[in-house]
Each structure stands twice: as structure tokens, then as C-alpha cells.
VEXMAR-665904 format. One record per atom (N, C-alpha, C, O, CB): residue in one letter; x, y, z. Coordinates in steps of 0.05 Angstrom, whole numbers, plus 5000, padded with zeros to 4 digits. Glycine has a CB too. Layout:
BEGIN
AXYZ/...
END
This chain:
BEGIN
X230421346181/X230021116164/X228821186137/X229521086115/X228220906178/X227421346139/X225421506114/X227721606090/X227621566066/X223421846129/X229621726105/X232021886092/X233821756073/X234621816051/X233821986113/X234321456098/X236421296079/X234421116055/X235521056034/X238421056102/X231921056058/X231121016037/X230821096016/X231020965995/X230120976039/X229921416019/X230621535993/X232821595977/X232621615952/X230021705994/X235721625996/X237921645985/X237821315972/X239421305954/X240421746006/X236621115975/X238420845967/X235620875933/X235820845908/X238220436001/X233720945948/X232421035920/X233521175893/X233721085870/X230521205927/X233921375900/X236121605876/X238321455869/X239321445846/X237821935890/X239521275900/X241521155875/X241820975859/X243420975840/X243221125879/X240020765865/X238020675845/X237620715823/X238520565806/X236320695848/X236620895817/X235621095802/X237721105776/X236821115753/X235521385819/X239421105780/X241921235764/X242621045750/X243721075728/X244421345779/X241920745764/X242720495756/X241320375731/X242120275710/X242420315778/X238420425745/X235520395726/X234820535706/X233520405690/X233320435738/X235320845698/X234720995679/X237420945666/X237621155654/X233621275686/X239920805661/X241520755649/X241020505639/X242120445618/X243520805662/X239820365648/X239020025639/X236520125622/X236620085598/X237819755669/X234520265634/X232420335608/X232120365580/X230620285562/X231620505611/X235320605582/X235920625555/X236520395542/X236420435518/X237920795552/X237120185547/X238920085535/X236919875519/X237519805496/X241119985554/X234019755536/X231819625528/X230419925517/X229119865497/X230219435552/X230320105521/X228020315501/X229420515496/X229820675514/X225220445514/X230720545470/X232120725455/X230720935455/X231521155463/X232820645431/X228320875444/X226421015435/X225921265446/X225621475433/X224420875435/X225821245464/X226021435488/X228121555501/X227821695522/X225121335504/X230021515490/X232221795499/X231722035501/X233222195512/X234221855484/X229422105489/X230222405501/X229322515528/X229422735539/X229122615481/X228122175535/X226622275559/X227622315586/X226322415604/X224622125562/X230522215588/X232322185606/X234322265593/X234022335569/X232721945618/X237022255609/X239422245605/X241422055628/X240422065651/X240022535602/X243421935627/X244521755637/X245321825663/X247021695675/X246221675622/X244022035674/X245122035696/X241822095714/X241722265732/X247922275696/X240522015711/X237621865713/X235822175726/X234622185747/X237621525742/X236222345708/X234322625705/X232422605689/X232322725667/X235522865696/X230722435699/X227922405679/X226122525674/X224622455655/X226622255681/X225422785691/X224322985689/X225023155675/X223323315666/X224023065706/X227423175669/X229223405653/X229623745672/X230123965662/X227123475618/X229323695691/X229723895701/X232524005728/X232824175745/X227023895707/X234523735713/X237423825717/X237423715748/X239023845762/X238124205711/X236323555759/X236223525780/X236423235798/X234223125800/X234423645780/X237823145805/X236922815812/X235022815830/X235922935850/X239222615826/X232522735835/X231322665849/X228722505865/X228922275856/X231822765849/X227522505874/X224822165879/X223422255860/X222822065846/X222322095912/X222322495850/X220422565826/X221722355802/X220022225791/X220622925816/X224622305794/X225022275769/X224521965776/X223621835757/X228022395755/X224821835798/X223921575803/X221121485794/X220421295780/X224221535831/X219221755811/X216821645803/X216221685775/X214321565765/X214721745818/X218121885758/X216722005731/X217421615717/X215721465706/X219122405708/X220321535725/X221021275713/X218721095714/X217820975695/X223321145726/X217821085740/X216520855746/X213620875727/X211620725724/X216120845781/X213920995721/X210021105700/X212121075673/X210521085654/X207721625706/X214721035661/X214221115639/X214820755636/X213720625619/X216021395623/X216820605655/X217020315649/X214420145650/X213819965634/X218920195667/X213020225671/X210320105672/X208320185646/X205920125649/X209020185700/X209020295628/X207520315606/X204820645610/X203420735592/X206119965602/X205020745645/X203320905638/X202321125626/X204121215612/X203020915647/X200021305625/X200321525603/X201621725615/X201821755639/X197621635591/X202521855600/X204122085596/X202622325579/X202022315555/X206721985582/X202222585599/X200922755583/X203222975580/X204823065597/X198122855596/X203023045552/X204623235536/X203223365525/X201123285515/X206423155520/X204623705525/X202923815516/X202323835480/X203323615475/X203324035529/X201623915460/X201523805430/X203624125418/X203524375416/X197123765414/X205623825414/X207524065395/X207724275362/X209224435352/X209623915392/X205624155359/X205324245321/X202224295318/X200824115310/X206223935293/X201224505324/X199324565326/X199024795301/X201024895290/X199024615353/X195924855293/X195925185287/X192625175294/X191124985290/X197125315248/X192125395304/X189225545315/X189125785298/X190625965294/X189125635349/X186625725289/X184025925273/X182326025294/X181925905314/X181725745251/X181226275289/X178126345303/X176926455283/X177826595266/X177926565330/X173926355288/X172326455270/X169526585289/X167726475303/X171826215247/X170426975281/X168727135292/X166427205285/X166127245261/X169627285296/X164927245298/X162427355291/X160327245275/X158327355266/X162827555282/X161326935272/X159026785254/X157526685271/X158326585292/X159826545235/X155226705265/X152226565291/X151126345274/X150026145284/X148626845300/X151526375249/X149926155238/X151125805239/X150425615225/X149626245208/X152625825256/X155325475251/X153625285270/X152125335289/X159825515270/X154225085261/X152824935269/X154824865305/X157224925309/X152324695242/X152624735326/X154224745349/X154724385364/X153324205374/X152224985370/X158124445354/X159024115365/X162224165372/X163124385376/X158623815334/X163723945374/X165923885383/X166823675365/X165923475377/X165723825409/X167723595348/X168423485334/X171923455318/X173223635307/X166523555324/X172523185321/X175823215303/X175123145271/X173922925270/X178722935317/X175523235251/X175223185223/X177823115211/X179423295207/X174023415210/X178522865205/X181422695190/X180722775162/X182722695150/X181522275193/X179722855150/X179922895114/X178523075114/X176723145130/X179022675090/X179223155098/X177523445080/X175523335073/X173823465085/X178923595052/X174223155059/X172422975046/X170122975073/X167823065072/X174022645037/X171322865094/X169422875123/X168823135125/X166423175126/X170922775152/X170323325127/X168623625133/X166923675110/X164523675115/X170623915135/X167723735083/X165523695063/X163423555073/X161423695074/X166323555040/X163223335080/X160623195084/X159623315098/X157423395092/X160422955091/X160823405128/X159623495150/X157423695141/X155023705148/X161623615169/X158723875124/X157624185118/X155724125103/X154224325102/X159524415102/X154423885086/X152723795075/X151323755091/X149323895095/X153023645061/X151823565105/X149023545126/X147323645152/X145323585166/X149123375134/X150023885145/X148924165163/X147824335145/X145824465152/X151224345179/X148924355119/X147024555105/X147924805120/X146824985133/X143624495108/X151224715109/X152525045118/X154625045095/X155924855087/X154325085156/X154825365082/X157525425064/X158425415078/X158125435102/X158425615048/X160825335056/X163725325074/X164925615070/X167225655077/X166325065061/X163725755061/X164726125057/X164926225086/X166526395094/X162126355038/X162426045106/X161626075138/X164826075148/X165926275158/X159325775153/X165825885144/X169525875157/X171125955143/X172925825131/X171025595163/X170626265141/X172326515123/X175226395117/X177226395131/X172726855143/X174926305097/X177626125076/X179126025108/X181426095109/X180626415046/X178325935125/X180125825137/X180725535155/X181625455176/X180225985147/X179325405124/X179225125127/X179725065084/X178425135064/X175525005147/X182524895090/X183424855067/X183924575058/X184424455079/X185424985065/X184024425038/X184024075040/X187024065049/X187623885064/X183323865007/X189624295037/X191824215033/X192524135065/X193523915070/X193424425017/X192124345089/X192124285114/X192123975121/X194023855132/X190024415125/X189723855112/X188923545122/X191723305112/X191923075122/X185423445102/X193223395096/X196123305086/X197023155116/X197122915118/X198623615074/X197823355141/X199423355147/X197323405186/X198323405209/X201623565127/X195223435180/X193123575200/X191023455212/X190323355190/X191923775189/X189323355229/X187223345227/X185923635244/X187123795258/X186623055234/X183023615237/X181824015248/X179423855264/X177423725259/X180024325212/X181023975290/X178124015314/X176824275309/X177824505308/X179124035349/X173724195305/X172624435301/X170424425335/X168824255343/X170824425265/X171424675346/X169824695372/X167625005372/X168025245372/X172524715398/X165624825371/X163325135378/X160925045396/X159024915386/X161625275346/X161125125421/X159625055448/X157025235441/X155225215458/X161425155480/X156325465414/X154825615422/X153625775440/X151125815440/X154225575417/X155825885460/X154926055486/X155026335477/X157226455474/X156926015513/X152826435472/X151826655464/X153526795478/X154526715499/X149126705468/X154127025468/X155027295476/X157627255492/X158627455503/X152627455493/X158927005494/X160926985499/X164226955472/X164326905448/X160026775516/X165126985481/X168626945463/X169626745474/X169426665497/X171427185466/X170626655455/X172026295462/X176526375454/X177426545438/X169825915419/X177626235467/X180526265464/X181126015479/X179825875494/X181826555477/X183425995468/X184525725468/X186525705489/X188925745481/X185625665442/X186125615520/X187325545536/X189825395535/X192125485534/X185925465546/X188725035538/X191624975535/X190924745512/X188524725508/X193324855566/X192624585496/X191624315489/X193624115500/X195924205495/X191324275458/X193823895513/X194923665515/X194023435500/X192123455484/X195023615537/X195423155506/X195122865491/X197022685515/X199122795521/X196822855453/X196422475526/X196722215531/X196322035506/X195822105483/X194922145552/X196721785516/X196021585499/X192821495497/X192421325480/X197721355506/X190821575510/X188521585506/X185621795513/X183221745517/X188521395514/X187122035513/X185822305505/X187422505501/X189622555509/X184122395524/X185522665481/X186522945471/X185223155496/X182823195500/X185123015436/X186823235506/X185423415527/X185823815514/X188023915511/X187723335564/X183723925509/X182524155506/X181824325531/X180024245544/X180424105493/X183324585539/X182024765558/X181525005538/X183325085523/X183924855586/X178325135537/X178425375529/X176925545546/X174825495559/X177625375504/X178225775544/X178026065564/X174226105548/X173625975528/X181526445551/X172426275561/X170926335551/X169826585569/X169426575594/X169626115543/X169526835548/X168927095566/X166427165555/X165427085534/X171227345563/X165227365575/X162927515573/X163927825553/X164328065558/X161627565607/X164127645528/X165127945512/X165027865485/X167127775477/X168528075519/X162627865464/X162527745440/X164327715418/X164527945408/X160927825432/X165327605410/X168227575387/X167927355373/X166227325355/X171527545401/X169727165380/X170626855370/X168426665383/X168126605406/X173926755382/X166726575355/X164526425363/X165626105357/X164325915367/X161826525345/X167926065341/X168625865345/X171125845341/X172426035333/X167425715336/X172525535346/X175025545346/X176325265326/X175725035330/X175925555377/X177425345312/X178825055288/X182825035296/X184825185296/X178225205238/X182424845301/X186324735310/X186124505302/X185224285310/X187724695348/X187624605275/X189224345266/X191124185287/X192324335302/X191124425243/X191523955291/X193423805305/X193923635287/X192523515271/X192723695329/X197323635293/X198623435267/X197823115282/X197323025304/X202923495260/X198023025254/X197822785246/X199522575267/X198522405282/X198722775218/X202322655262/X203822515279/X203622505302/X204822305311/X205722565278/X202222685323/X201422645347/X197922625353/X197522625377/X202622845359/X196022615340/X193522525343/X193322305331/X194122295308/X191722695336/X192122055346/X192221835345/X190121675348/X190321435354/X193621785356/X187321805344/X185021755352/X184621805387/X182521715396/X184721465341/X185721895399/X185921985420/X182122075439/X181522315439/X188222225411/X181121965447/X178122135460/X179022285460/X181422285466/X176622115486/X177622565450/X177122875457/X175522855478/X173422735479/X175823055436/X177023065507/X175623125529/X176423505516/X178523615510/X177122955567/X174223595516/X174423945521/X172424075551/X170024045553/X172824115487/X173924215570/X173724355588/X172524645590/X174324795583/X175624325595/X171424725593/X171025055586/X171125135621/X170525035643/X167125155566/X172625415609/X172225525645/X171925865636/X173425985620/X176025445673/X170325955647/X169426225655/X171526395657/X172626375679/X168026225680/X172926585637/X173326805654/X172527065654/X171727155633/X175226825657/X172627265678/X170927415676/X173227755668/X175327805680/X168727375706/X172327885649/X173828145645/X174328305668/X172328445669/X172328315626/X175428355684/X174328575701/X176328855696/X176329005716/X174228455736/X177928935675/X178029125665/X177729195638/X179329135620/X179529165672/X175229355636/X173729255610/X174229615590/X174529845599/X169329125622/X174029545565/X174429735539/X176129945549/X175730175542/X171729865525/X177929885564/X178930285561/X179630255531/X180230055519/X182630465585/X179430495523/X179530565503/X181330895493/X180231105500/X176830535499/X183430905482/X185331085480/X185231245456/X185831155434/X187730965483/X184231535461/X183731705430/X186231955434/X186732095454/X179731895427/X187731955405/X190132035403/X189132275387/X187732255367/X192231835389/X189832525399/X189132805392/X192532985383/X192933205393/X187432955424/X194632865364/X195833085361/X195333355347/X192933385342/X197433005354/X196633515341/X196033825329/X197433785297/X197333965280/X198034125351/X198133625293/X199033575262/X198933245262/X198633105283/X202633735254/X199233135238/X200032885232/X201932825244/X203832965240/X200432845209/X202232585263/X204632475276/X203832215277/X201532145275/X205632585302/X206731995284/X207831815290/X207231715319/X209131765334/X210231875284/X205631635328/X204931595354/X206031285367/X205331085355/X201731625354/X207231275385/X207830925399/X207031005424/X207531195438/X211430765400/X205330785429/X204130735454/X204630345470/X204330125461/X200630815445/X205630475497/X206130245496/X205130275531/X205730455547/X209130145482/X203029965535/X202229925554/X203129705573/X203429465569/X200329915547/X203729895608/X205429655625/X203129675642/X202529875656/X209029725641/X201329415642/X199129455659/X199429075673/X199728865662/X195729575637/X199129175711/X198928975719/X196928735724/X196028675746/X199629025731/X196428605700/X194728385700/X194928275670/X197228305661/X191628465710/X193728205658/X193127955639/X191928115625/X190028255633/X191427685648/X193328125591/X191528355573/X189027965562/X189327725565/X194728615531/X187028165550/X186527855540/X185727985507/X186627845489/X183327625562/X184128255496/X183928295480/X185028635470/X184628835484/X181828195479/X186428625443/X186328845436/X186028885410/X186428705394/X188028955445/X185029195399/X185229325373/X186029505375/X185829645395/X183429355359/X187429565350/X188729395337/X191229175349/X193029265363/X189429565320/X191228915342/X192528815360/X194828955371/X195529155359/X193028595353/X196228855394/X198728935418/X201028775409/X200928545417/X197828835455/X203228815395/X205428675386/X207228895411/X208929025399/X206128675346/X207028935437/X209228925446/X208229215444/X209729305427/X211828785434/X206529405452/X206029625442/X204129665407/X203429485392/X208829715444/X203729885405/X202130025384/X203730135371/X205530195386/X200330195391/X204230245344/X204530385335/X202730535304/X201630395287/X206630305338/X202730855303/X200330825287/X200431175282/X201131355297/X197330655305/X199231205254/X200031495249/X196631645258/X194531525255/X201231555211/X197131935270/X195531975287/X193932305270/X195732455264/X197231975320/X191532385265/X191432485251/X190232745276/X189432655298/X190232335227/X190033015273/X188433195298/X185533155301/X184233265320/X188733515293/X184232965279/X180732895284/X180932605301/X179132445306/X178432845247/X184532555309/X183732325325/X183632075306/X183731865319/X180732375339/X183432025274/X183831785256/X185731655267/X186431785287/X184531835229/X186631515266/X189031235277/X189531075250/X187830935240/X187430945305/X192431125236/X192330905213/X194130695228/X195230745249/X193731015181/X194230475216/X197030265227/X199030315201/X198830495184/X196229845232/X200930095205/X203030105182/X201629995155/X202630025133/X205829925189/X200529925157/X197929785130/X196430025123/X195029975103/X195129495144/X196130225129/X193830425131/X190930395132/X189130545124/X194130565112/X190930125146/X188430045166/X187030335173/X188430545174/X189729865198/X184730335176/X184030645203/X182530425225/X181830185229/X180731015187/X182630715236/X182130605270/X181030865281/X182231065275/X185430505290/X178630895300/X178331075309/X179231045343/X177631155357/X175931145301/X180130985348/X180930935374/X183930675384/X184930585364/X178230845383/X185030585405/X186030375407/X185030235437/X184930355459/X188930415402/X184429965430/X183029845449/X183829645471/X185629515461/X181529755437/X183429585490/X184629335496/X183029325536/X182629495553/X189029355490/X182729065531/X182129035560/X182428785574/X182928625556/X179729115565/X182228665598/X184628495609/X182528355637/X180028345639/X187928745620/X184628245656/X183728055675/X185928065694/X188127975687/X183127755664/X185728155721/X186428205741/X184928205765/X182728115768/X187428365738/X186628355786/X184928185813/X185828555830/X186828565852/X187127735833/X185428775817/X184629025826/X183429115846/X181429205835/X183729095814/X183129155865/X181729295892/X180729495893/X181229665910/X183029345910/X178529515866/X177529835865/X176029975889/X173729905892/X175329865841/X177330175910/X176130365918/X173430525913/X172930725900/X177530465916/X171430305933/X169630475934/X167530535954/X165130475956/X168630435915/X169630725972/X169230846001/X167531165989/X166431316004/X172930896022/X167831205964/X166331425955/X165931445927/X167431355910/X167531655963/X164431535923/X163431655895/X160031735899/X159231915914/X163831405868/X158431555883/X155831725876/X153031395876/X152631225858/X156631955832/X151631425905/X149531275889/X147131305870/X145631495873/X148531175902/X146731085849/X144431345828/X142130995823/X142430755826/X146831585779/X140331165814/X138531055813/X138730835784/X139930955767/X136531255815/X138230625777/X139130505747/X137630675728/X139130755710/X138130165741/X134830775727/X134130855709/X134031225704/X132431385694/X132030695710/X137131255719/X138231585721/X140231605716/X141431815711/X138131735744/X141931255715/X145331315709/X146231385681/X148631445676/X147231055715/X144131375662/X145131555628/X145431835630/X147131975619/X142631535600/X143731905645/X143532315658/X144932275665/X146532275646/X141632515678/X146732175696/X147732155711/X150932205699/X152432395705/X146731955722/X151731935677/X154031965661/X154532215643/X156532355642/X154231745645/X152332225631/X152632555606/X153132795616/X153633005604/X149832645589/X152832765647/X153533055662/X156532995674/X158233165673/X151033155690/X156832775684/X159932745691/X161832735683/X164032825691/X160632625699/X160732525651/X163632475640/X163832785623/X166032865615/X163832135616/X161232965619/X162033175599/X164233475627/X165933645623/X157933325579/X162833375648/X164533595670/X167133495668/X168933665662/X163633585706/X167933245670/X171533165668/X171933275645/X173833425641/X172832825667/X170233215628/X172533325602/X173333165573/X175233195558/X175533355616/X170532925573/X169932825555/X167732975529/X165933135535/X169232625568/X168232885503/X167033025492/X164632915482/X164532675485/X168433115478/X162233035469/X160132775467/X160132605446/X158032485442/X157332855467/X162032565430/X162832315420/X163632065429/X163231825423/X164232345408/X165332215451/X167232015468/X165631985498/X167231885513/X170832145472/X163432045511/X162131995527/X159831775511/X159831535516/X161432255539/X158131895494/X156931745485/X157131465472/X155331355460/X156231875475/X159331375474/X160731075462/X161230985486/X161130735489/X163831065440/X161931175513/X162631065530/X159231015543/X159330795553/X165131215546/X157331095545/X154431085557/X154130845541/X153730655555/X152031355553/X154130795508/X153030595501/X154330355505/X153030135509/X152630615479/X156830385505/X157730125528/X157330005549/X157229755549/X159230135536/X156930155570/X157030115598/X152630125609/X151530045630/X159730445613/X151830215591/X148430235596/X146430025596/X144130025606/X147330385577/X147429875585/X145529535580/X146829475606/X145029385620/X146429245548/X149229485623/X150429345646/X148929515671/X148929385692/X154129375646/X147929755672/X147629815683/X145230015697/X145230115719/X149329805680/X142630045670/X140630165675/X138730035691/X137030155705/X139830225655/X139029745690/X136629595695/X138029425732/X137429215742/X135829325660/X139429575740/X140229505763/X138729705781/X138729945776/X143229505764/X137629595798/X136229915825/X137630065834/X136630285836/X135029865853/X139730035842/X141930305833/X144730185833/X145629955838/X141830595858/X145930425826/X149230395822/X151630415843/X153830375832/X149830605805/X151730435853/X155530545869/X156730665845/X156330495828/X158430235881/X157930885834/X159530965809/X161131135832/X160131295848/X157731145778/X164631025829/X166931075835/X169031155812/X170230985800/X167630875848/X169231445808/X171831355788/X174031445798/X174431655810/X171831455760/X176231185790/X178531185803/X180631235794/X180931175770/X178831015813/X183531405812/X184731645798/X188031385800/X188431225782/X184632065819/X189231405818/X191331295823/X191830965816/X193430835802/X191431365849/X189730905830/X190430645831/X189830505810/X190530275807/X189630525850/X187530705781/X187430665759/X190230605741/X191130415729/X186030855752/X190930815746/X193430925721/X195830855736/X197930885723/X193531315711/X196130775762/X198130595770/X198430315764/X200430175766/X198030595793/X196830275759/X196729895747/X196529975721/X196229775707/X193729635756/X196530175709/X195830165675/X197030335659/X196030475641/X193030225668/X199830295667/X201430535659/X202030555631/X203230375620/X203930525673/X201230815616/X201630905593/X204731095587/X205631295597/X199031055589/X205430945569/X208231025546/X207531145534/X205531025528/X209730865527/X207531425517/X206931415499/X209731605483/X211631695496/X204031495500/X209331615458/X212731755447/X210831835423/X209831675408/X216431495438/X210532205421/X212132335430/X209832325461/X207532255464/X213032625410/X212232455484/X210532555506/X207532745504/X207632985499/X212332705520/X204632605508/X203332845495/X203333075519/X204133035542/X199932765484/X202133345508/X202333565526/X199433475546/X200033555568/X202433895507/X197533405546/X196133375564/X194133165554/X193433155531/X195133605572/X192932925579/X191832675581/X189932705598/X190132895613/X193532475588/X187732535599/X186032565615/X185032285620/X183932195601/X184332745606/X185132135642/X184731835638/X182331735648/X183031795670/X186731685651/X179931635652/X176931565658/X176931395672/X177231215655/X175131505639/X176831285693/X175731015693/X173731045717/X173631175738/X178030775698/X172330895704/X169330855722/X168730585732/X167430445717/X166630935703/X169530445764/X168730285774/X165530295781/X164630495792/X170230275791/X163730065774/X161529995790/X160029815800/X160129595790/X160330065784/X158429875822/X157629535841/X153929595840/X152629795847/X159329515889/X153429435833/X149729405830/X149429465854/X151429475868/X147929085822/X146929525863/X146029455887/X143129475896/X141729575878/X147429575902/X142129425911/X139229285919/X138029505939/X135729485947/X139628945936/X139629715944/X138129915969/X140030085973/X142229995980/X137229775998/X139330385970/X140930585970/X142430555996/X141830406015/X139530825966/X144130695995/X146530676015/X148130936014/X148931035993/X148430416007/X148631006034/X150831256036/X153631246031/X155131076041/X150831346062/X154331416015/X157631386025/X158331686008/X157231775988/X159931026011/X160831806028/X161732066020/X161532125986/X161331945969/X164832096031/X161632425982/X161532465957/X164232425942/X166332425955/X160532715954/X164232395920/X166732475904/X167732705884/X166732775863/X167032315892/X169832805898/X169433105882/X171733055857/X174132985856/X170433435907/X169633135838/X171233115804/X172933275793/X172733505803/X169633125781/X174733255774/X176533555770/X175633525744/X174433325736/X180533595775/X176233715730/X175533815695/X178533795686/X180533755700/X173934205689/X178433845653/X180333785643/X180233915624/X178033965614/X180633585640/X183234025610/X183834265593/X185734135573/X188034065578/X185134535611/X184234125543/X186333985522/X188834205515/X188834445513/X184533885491/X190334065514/X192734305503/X193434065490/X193133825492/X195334495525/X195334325469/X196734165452/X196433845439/X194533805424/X198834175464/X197833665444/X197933355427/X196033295460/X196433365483/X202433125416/X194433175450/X191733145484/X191432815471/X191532745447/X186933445484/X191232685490/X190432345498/X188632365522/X188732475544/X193232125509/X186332175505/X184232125527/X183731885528/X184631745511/X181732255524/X182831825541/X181931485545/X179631455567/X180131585587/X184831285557/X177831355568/X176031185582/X175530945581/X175630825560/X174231245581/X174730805610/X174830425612/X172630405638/X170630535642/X178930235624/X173230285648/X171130155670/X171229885677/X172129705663/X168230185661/X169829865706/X169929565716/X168029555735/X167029745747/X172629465728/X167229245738/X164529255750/X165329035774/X166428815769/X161829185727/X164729095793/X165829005823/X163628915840/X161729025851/X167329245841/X164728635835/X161028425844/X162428335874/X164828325879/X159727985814/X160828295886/X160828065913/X163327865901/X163427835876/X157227855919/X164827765916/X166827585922/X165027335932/X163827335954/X169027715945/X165027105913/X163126835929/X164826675941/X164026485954/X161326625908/
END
């Protein structure tokens, strides 16, 4: 009985989204006459119910088609709100009665924008976090905002214009949700024996979220033997960066427990036995040492396979020898045993790539 009602439903259907058009033009693109109101090529009870919400007048969330997003990094001094600004004249004011230049939103707030724009300006002020712009949607009575926010300092705030034609005074609801890095700075230093042409290109399984110089699909970048990095701009770079968000199973049935206030010794003797040098250890200690001195001790695992199997490096030309780092670690509250881990050393030849990264592997709540 269930069955034949739905078939007498769909065919229905075909009858009703053909009569719709005919009272709401307006709305063609939202169907087609053969009552696929979902648009997804399909007849079926979904496109009934999508009908039944769009004749009954209800909202409809879409996501916002004419957008453009700004970030503005590393400014601490902005004032901290959520706010939509319709004229240029209104942000002027704003910045008056904050008693902020507008030099603060590095040229990237302009009157000509407001033509055609209005600018959500979003800054939650969560210290030491980076803000990125999830998703935006609109119904007929909210602007809905998701933004990503990581434990990794960058983008202290965020400006998105949304056109005119689709913001409508709409409530702003904004959402923030946590996410957490858990493959953090590797970092890639390019050692050829003459000036070369280097492309690097990274197939790694999970979610990149930041890099430098940015990732258009790979790197490319002229590579000097002290390791300089220019781009096609002749930008420099001493390194190339990038690190991401995945759900990894770092192995750690062995390695080394150390005390928090022994793991800087602890690193300057290991990473220099693999085969880091103390430039490139020491960027890697000052990274990873605020995370991890003041813990009562460490678990330190570094992992060989299942590293550089999820994080597979391209590079052209092939270099003659690589050496890859990664150092998993888990806090912990009371020493604990577990087998040793035995380290290998490493011998530069020729065009040599090194890289070191790390990840830190908490309890599952």
C-alpha cells in the first residue's frame, strides 16, 4: 500500500511541477517539466517534498553565488565583532569609533566594492588561532557563515563581500568549529649542486589546509646549492611549507620516553644522528618545544613508512638522495615502557632533499 502511494505521488508530481510553472515563472530554473525539482536528473518523493517547501512559500537555503573573501593576517590590533557593513560611509564610521586606521585592513577594503557588495567583517579574536572560510549560505531569513578555525596563528580576520543582489538584510548566524592540524610544518629544503629548476609536487592523503609558498597544483621554484628557493616572481623562500588534516594512525609501539624538560637534548642528538643539520634541527626544536617541554614526558616515535606513504613526494629533477623526518608525539603523565627505536643516519649526495614535520597524537574523546 506504501508503494502504490508513492508511485501515485511521483505521478502527481509531473502534473504539479508543470502547473507551477505556469503560476511561477519566476522560478524555472528550479524545475523542469518533467517534475525534477531537485535537479538531480531523477524523478522522485524528494522532488515532491523539495515542491512542497517551494509552493508553500518555505525557506530555501542556497549557497551565496557572487562572493569574494579577503584575510587579514597577523593584525592583533582590530577591533573584535561580526558585523555586515552596506556603505563604505558605515565602515568609515565604524573605524572612527573604534579608533582604528583603515591602513589596519591592508588596502583591502575599497568604497568601489560597496557598488555592487556589502562586507562582512568577522573577527572572533581567538588568540593564536587562524580563521578560513568554511561555507556561506542564505535563505530568506538568514545569512548562514561556517568558519574553520585552527590552532596555528595566520588570518586574524576575515572580510566577504556578498553581493547585493543576494543579501537582503538577511540575520547573520556565524558558526565556528575547531579544527585541529594533526600533520603539522613538514617543511621541504631543496639542496641541488648547481642552480636548477625544481617541481615538487605533493600526493598526500588527507586535507592540505596551509602552504608556502602557496600549492597551485604543486610548486615550482628555482633552487640555489645554499638551499635559497626563488618562485617565478623571484620571491625567496628558504624552505617550502605546508601542513594538513587527516585521520593517520601514527605508530607508537616504539620509540623513546623522555622527560619534558630533556626533550631539546633529547632532539639535538637525534635529529643531528639522522642527518639533520643544525640549522634545520634547530627550526625544527623551535617549533615543536613550547608543545612539548612542559609536558612530564614524551612518547617520541619517528615514523618511516607510513609517513612518506600518505605523503608522497614528486619531485623533477629526481634528487640523488632525500631524507624525510617525521616525528610523532603523545604527552604523558607517567613513564612507561615500550621497545627502543633504532635510527639510521643519512648521507647527502649529490641534488639532496630534506624535510622535517611532526604530529602530536592525543587521546581519542
Amino acid at each position: 500500500m506504501k508503494m502504490k502511494k508513492v508511485l501515485v505521488a511521483i505521478g502527481v508530481l509531473s502534473v504539479l511541477s508543470t502547473s507551477y510553472l505556469v503560476v511561477n515563472a519566476a522560478n524555472i530554473n528550479l524545475m523542469n517539466i518533467r517534475g525534477d525539482v531537485n535537479g538531480d536528473s531523477a524523478l522522485s518523493i524528494t522532488d515532491l517534498i523539495e515542491l512542497k517547501k517551494i509552493v508553500l512559500g518555505e525557506n530555501r537555503e542556497e549557497a551565496i553565488n557572487k562572493m569574494i573573501v579577503n584575510k587579514l593576517t597577523y593584525v592583533y590590533n582590530l577591533p573584535q565583532d561580526e558585523i555586515i557593513f552596506k556603505t563604505y560611509s558605515e565602515f568609515k564610521e565604524y573605524l572612527t569609533q573604534k579608533n582604528v586606521d583603515i591602513s589596519a585592513f591592508q588596502n583591502k577594503v575599497n568604497e568601489e566594492n560597496f557598488n555592487d557588495y556589502v562586507l562582512l567583517y568577522i573577527n572572533p579574536n581567538q588568540t593564536n588561532k587562524d580563521l578560513d572560510l568554511s561555507k556561506v549560505s542564505i535563505d530568506n531569513n538568514n545569512l548562514y557563515v561556517n568558519v574553520y578555525t585552527t590552532y596555528n596563528p595566520g588570518t586574524t580576520a576575515l572580510l566577504v563581500y556578498i553581493s547585493k543582489d543576494e543579501y537582503l538584510n538577511q540575520t547573520l548566524s556565524i558558526k565556528y568549529e575547531n579544527r585541529i592540524i594533526t600533520t603539522a610544518k613538514p617543511v621541504i629544503y631543496l639542496y641541488p649542486e648547481k642552480e636548477t629548476k625544481v617541481d615538487v609536487k605533493l600526493d598526500y592523503k588527507g586535507n592540505l589546509m596551509y602552504t608556502y609558498p602557496k600549492y597551485n597544483n604543486g610548486w615550482s621554484v628555482t633552487a640555489s646549492p645554499d638551499g635559497m628557493l626563488k618562485d617565478n616572481n623571484g620571491k625567496e623562500y628558504s624552505y617550502l611549507f605546508w601542513d594538513g588534516n587527516d585521520d593517520i594512525k601514527w605508530d607508537m609501539s616504539k620509540g623513546f620516553v623522555v622527560k619534558g624538560e630533556d626533550t631539546v637534548a633529547f632532539l639535538q642528538e637525534k635529529l643531528e644522528y639522522m642527518g639533520l643539520t643544525p640549522e634545520e634541527y634547530n627550526e625544527f626544536i623551535v617549533y615543536w618545544m613550547t608543545r612539548m617541554e612542559k609536558n612530564k614526558y614524551n612518547l617520541i616515535s619517528f615514523q618511516d613508512d607510513l609517513y612518506t606513504d600518505n605523503a608522497v613526494l614528486d619531485i623533477t629533477p629526481k634528487p640523488d638522495s632525500m631524507l624525510r623526518v617525521f616525528m610523532a608525539f603523545k604527552a604523558l603523565d607517567e613513564y612507561i615502557e615500550v621497545p627502543k627505536q633504532e635510527l639510521k643516519t643519512f648521507e647527502r649526495k649529490g641534488f639532496a632533499v630534506v624535510e622535517w614535520g611532526g604530529a602530536e597524537v592525543k587521546e581519542e574523546k
